[in-house]
N, C-alpha and C positions, 0 to 999 in steps of 0.2 A: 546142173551138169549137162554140157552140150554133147550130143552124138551123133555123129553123122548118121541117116536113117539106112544109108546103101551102105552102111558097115555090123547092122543090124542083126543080131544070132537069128537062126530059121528060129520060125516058131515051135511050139510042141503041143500036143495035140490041145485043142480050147478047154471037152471033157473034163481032163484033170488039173483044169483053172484052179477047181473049188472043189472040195471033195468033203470036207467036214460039216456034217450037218447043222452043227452050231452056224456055223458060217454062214452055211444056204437060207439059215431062216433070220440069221442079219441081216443078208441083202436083201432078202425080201420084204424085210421090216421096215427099211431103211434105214436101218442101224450103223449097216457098213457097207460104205460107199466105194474103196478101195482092196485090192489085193494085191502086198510085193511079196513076191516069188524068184529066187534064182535066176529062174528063166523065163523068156520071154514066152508067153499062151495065147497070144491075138494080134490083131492089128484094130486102130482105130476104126469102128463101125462093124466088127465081128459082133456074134450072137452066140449065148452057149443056153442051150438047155438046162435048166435048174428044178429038180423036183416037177417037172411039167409046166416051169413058167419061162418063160425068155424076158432073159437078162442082156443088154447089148452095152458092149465095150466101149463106153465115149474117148477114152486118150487112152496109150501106151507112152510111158517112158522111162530113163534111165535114172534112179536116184543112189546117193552112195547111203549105208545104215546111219551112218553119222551126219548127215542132213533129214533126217527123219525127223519133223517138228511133234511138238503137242498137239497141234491140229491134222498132221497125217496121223497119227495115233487113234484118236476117234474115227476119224473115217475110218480107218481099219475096224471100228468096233468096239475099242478098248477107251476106258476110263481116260487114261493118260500115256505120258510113253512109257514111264516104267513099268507100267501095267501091262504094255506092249513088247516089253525086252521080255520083259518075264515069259509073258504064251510064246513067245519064239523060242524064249531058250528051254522053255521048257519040252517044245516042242522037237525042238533042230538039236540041243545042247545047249554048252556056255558057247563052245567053241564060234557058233554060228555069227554071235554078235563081234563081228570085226568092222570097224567105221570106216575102211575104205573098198569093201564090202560093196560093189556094185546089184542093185535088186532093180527088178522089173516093176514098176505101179502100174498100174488095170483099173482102170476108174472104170466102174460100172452101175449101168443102173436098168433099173427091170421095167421090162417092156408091158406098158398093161394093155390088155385084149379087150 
């Protein structure tokens, strides 16, 4: 899905990229390489603090729910994608899984010191 960049929602603060500690110790695992979100948290080459490690943003972009493959699934973390419907809905609701559902990906990965 293509997007004009200069038609781009602001971003929202980096911070509350990632906020679930499960999550924090995926990415630092390398577990999980991505994060879609509602809204847009970065720009390609931002940096967010994690538990005292720096994690930086390689891409930003727009994906609809229902082009969500088996392989964005594991990056997120998860086994599979239904594995991945599921911690969303379970997380957001049923309601959240709608497939024309525009979300934000966040490819990230941690910066080692």
């Amino acid at each position: 899905m293509e997007m004009n960049k200069q038609n781009w929602p602001e971003k929202y603060d980096i911070a509350k990229l990632v906020t679930i500690q499960e999550d924090i110790q995926k990415i630092m695992s390398g577990d999980k390489t991505s994060v879609r979100r509602n809204d847009r948290y970065a720009d390609p080459g931002d940096s967010v603090e994690l538990n005292g490690h720096t994690v930086k943003v390689e891409d930003v972009y727009p994906q609809k729910l229902g082009e969500v493959t088996e392989e964005d699934a594991q990056q997120e973390g998860y086994e599979n994608l239904k594995e991945y419907k599921q911690g969303i809905t379970r997380i957001h609701g049923e309601q959240v899984w709608n497939p024309d559902l525009i979300v934000w990906v966040h490819i990230l990965k941690p910066v080692q010191h």
